[in-house]
TILO-434436 format. One record per residue: residue number from 1; residue in one letter; x, y, z of N, C-alpha, C in turn. Coordinates in steps of 0.02 Angstrom, whole numbers, m for minus. Layout:
// residues N
NUM  a  X  Y  Z  X  Y  Z  X  Y  Z
...
// end
This chain:
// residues 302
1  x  2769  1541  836  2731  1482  855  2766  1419  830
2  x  2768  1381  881  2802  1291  840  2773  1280  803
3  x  2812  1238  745  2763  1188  698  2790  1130  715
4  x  2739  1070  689  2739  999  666  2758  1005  599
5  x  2821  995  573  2825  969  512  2852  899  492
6  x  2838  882  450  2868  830  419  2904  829  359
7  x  2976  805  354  3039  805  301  3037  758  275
8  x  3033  739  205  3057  684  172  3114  698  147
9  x  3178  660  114  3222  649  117  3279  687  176
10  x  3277  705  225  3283  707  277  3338  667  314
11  x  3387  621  267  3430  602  308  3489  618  242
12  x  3454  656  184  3529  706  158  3589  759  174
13  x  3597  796  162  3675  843  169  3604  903  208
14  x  3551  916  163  3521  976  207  3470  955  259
15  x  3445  889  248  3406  855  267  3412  863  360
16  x  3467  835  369  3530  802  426  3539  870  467
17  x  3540  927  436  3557  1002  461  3496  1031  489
18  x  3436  1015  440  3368  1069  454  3330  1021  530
19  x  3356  937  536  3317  942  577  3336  950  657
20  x  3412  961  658  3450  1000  709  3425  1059  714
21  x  3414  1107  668  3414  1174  677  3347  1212  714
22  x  3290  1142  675  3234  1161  686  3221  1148  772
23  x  3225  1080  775  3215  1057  844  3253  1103  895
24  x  3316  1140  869  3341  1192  914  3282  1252  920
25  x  3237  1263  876  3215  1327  877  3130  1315  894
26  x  3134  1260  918  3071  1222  973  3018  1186  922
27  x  3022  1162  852  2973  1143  824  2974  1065  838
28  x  2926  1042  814  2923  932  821  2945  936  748
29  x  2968  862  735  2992  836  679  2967  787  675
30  x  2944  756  616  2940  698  595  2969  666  521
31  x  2995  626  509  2992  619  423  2971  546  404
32  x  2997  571  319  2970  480  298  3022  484  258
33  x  3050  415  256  3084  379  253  3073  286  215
34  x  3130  292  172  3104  232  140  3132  179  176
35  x  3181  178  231  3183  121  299  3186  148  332
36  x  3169  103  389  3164  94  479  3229  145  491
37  x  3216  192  544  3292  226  571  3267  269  641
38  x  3336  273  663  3304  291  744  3357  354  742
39  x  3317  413  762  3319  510  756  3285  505  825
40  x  3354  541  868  3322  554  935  3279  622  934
41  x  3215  604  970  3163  671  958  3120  666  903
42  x  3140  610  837  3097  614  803  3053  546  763
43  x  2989  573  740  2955  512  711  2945  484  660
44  x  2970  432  648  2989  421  592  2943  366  548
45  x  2914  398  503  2873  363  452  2896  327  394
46  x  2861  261  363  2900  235  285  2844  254  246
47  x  2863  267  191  2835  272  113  2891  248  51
48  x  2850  211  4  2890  204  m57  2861  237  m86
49  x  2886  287  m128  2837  308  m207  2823  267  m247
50  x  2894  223  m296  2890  175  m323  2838  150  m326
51  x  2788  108  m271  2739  75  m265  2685  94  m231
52  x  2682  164  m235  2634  221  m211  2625  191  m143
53  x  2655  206  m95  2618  184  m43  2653  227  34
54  x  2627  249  69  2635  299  146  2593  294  175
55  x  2619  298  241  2602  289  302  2566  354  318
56  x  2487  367  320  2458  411  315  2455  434  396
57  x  2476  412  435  2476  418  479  2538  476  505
58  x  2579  476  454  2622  528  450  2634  601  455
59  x  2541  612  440  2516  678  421  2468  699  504
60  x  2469  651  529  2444  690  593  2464  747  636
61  x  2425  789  649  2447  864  693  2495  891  625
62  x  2512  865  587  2562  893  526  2539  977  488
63  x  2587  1025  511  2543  1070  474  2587  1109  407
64  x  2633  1091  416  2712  1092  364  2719  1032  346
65  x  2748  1046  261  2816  980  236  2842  1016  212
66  x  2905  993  226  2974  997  194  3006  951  121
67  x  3009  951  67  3004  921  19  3066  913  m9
68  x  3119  869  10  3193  863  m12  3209  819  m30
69  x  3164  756  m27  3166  701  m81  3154  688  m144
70  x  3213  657  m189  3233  661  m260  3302  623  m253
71  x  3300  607  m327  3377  543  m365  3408  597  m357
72  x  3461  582  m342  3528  625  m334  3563  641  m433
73  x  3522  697  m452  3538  714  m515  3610  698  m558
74  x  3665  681  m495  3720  674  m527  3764  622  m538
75  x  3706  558  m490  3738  495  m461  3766  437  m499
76  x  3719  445  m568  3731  395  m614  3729  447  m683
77  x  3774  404  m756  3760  426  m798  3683  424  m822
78  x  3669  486  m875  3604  500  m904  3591  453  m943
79  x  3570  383  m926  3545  354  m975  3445  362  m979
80  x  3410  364  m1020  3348  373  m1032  3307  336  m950
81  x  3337  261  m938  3302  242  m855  3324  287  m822
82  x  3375  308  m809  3386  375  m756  3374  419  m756
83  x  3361  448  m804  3322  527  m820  3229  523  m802
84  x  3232  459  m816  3135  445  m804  3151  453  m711
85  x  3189  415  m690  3206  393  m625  3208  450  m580
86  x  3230  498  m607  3256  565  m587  3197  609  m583
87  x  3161  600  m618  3087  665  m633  3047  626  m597
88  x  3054  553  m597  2977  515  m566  3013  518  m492
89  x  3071  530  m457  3057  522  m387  3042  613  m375
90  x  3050  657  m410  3005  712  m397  2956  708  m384
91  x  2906  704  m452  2868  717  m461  2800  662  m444
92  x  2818  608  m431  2777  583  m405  2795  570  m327
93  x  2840  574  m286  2829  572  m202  2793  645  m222
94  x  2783  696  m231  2748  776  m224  2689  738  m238
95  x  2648  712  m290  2599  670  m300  2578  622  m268
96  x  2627  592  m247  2599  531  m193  2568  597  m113
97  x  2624  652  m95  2608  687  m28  2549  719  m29
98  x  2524  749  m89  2478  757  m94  2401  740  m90
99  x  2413  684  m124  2359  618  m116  2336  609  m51
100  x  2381  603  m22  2393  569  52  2347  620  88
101  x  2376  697  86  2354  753  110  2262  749  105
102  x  2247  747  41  2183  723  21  2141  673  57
103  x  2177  617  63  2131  583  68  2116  559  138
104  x  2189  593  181  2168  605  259  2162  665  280
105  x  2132  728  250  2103  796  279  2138  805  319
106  x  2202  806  303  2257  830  344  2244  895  360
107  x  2289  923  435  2293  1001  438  2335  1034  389
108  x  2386  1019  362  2431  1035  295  2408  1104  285
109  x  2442  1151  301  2445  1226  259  2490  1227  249
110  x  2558  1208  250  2628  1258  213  2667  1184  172
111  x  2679  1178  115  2710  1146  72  2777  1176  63
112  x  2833  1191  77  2906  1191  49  2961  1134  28
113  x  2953  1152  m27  2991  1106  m98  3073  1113  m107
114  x  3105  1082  m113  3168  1102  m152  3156  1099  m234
115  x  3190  1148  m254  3202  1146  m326  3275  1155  m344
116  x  3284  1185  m417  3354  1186  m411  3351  1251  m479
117  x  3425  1292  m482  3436  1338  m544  3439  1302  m599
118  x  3455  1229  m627  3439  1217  m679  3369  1199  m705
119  x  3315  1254  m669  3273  1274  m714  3277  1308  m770
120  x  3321  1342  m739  3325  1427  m804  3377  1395  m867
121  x  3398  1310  m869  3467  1311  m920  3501  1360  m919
122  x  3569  1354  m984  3597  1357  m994  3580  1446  m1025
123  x  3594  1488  m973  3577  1574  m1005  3644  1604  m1004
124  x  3682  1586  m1007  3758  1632  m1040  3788  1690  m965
125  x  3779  1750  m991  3789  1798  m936  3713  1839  m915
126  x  3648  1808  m948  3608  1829  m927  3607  1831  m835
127  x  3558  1885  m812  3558  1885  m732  3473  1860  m741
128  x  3471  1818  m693  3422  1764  m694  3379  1780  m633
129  x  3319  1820  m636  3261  1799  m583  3215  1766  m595
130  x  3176  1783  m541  3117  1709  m544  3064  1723  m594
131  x  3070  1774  m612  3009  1772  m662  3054  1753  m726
132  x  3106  1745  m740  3134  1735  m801  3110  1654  m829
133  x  3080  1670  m884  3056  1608  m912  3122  1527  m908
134  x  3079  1462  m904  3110  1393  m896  3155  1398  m946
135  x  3184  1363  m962  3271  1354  m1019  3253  1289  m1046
136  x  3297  1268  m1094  3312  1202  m1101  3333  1145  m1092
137  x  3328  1089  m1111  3386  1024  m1103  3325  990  m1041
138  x  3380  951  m1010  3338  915  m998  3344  925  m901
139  x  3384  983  m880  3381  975  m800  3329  1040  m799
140  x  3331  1083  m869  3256  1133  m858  3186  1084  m858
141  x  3185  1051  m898  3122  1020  m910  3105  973  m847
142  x  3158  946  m809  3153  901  m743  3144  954  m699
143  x  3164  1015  m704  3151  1045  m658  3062  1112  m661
144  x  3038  1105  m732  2975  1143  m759  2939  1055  m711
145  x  2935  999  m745  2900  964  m709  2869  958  m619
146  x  2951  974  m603  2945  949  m521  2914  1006  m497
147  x  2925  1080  m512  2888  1141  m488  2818  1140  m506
148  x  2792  1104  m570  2733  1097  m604  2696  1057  m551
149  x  2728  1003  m501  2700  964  m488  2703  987  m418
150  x  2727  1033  m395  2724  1059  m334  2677  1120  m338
151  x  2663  1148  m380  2605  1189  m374  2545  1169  m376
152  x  2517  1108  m374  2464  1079  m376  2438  1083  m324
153  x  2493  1094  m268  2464  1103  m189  2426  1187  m215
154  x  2421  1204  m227  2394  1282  m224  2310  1278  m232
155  x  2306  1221  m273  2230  1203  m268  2207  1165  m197
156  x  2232  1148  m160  2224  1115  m112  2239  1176  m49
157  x  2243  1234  m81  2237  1299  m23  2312  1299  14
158  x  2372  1275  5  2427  1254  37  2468  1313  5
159  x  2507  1361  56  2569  1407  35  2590  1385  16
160  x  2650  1371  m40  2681  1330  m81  2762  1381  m93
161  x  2806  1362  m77  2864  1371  m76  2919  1318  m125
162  x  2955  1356  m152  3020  1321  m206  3084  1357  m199
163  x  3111  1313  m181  3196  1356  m157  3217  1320  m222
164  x  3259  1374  m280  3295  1340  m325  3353  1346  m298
165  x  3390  1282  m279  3464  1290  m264  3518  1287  m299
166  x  3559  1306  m283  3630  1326  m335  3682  1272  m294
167  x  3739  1281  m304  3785  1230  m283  3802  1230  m210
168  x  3781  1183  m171  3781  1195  m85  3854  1191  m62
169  x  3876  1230  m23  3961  1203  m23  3958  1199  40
170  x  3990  1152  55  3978  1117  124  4057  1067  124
171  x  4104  1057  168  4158  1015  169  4137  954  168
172  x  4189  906  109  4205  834  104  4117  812  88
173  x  4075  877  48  4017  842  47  3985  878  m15
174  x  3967  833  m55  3923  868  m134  3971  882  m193
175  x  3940  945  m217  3973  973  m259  4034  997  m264
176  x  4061  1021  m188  4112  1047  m167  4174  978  m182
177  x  4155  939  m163  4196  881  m147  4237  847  m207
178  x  4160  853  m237  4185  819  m312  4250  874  m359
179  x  4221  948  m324  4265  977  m352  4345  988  m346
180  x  4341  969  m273  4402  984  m218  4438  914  m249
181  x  4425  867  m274  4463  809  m253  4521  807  m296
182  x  4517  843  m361  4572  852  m432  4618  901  m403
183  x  4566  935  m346  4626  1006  m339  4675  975  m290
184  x  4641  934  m241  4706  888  m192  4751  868  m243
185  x  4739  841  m284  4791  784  m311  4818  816  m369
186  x  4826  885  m350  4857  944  m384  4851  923  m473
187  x  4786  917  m485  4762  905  m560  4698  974  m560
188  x  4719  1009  m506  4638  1062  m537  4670  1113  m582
189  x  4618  1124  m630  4592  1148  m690  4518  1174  m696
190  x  4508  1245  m726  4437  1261  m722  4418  1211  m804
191  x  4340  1191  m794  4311  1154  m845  4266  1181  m898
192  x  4302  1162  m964  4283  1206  m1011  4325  1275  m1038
193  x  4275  1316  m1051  4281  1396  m1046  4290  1407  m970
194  x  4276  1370  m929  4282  1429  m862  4235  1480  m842
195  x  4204  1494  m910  4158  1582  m884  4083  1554  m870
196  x  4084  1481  m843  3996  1477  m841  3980  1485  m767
197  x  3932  1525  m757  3934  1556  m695  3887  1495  m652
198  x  3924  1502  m596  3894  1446  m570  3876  1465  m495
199  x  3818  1474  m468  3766  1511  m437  3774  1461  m340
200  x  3808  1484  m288  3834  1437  m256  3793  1475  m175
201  x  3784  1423  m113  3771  1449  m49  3807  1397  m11
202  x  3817  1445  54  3848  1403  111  3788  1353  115
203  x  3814  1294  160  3763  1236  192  3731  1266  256
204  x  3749  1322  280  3714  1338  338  3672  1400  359
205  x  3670  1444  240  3622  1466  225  3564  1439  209
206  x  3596  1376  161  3516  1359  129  3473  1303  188
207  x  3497  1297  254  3471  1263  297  3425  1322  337
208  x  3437  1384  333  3421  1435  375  3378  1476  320
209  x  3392  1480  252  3325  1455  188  3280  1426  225
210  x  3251  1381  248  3218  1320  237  3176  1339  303
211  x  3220  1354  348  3186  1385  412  3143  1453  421
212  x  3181  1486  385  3116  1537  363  3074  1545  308
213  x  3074  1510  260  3032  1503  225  2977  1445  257
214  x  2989  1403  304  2940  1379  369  2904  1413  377
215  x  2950  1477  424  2928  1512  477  2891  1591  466
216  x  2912  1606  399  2892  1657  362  2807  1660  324
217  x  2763  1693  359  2693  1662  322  2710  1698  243
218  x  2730  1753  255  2746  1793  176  2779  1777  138
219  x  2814  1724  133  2862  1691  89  2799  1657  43
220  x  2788  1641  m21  2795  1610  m69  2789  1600  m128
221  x  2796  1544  m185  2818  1548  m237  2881  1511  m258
222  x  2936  1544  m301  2993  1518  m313  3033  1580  m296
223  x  3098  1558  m258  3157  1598  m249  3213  1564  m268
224  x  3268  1608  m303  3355  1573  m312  3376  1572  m235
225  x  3374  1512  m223  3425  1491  m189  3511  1499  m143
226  x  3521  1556  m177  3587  1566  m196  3621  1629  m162
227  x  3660  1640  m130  3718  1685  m113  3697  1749  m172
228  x  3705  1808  m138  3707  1857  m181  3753  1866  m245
229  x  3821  1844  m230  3876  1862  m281  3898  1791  m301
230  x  3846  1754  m369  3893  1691  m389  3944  1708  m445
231  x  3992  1655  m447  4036  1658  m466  4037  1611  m544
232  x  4103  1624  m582  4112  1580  m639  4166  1517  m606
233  x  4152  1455  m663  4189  1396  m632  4279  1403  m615
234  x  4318  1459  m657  4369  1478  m640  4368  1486  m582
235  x  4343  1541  m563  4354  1572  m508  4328  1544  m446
236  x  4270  1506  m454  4255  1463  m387  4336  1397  m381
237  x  4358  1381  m468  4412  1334  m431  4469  1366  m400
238  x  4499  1400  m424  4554  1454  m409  4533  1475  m333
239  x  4473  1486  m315  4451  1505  m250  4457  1434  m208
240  x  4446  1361  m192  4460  1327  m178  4517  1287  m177
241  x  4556  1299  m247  4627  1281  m230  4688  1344  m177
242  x  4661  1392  m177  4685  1423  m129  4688  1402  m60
243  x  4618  1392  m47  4607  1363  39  4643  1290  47
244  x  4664  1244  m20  4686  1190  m10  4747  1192  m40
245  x  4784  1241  m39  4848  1263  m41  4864  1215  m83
246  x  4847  1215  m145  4860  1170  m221  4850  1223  m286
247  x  4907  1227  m341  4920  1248  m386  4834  1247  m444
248  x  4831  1293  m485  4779  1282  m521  4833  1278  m603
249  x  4819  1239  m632  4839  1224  m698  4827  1277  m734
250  x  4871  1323  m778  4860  1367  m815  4800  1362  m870
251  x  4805  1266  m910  4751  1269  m952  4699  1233  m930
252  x  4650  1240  m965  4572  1219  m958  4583  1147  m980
253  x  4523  1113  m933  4511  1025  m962  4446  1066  m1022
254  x  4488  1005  m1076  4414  1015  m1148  4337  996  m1124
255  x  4311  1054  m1150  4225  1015  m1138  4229  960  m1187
256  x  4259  931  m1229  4260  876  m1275  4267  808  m1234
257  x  4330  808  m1185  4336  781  m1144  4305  745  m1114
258  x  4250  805  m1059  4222  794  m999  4156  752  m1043
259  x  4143  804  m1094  4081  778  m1115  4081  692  m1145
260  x  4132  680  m1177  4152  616  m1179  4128  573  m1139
261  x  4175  591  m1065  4175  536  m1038  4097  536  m983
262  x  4060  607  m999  4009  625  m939  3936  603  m970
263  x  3947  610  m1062  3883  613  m1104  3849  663  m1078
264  x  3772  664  m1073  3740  723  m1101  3732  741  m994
265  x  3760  712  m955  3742  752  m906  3811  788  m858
266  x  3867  791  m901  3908  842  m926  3886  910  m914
267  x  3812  915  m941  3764  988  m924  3789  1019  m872
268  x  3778  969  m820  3763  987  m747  3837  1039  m723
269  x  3879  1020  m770  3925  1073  m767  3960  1124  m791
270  x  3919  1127  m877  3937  1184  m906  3870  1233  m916
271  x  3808  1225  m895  3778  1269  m896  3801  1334  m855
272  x  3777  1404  m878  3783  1437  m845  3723  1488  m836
273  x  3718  1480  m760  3644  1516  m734  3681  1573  m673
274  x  3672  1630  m702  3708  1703  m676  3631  1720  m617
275  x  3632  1679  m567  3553  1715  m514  3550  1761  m479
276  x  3493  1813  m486  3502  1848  m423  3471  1842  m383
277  x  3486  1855  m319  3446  1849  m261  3436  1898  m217
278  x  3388  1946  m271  3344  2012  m243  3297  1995  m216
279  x  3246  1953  m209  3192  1940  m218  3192  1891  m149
280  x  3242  1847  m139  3242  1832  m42  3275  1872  m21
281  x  3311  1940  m24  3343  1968  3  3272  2031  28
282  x  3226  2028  m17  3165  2071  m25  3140  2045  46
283  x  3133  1979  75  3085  1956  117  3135  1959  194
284  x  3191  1995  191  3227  2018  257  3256  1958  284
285  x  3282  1899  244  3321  1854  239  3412  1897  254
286  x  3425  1874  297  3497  1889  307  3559  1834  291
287  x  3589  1845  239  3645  1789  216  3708  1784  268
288  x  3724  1745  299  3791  1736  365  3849  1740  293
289  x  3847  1706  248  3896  1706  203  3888  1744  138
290  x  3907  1790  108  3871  1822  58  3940  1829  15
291  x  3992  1838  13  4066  1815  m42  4080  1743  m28
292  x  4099  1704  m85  4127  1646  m91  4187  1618  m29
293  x  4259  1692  m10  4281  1674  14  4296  1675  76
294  x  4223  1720  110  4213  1693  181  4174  1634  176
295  x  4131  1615  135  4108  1540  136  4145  1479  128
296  x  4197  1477  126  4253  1447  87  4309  1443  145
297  x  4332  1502  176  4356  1501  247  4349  1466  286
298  x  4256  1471  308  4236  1465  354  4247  1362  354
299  x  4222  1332  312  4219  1272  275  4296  1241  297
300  x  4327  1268  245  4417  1251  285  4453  1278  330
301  x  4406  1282  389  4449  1330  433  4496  1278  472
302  x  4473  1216  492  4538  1149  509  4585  1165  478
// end
């Protein structure tokens, strides 16, 4: 059956993908948006959180959201305004959608959230499922909040869905990019130790995530995000300087270094969260990419 859903942040890296994919597979779209923008096929609503305020009108015939709006965790250094900045555009647009939901008796049954693996911190070679208790620091605790604040729909009778995502690899875009760019300029080096496992999916899994956890009434809760077999930061660089036919430096850049010049959100790249992903593989989810280096192929195949 089609749905009406509506996407907030929706003009990101997965944002940009799900509402191609969807509209291919006959559903309406709508999102909100903090300016004016013109999406052929779709309707486009404003809301600020900041100043609590949406276009309630947004929620009509609406019987899905898609929840992908949030500060880009990696955009600025961690100073104390950015870390507030970071949890409050979670946790309050989920609070503001909610409200909204409320107070126009919306049709609203299915809530799907993004989350992310730095819930679980920094667990070593532990293998990480969803029932494995929150971690530390401060991208577990941003991330115990934003799930905290997405289960609130459960009182409001709403399926409630949390994709924790791992590193999206997608060309000239994200995580990938930032990583690829030392290895062009034949300076790549794995960071640190190397052995922190770092939990990764194609861009055209976790968009096809998102679609069945839509489309799936049996989906929910929290699921990893993530490719069956993640990898450690060696070996994901060594695996990308291959496809970009660039040397990998025998030694490691110091975490003294990075941390230096990164301060405390440095994290974001030496934690290591080992996930498995039994548990969407349980719900007859089929991965197109399931090793790093057909995902990785496929990406640099130009």
């Amino acid at each position: 059956m089609n749905k009406q859903i509506l996407i907030t942040g929706a003009t990101g890296m997965v944002g940009k993908k799900l509402i191609f994919r969807l509209q291919k597979a006959g559903h309406q779209v709508s999102i909100l948006s903090r300016t004016p923008k013109k999406i052929k096929d779709v309707r486009v609503f404003l809301w600020d959180v900041s100043k609590g305020s949406i276009d309630k009108d947004c929620l009509n015939g609406i019987d899905t959201i898609v929840h992908l709006a949030g500060e880009n965790i990696a955009g600025k250094l961690w100073s104390e305004k950015q870390k507030k900045e970071i949890i409050d555009s979670r946790v309050q647009s989920t609070a503001l959608l909610y409200r909204a939901i409320q107070e126009s008796k919306s049709s609203v049954k299915n809530f799907i959230s993004a989350s992310a693996v730095g819930y679980y911190g920094d667990c070593g070679d532990e293998i990480l499922t969803e029932e494995t208790p929150g971690g530390f620091g401060f991208m577990a605790e941003c991330c115990r909040l934003w799930e905290q604040s997405v289960d609130a729909g459960k009182v409001l009778g709403l399926r409630v869905v949390k994709l924790r995502i791992g590193i999206i690899l997608a060309k000239d875009q994200g995580a990938l990019a930032a990583l690829a760019r030392p290895i062009r300029f034949f300076a790549g080096a794995p960071l640190g130790s190397g052995k922190q496992w770092m939990p990764w999916i194609h861009l055209h899994d976790i968009v096809s995530l998102f679609v069945s956890a839509i489309e799936n009434p049996i989906m929910q809760g929290a699921y990893n995000a993530c490719a069956p077999f993640p990898v450690t930061n060696t070996t994901l660089t060594k695996a990308v300087a291959a496809r970009l036919h660039r040397p990998v430096w025998p030694i490691h850049v110091p975490e003294k270094i990075i941390r230096l010049l990164l301060g405390e959100m440095s994290n974001v790249i030496f934690i290591s969260t080992n996930t498995s992903a039994e548990k969407i593989l349980e719900t007859d989810f089929k991965f197109k990419y399931t090793q790093l280096n057909e995902a990785l192929t496929d990406i640099y195949k130009a």
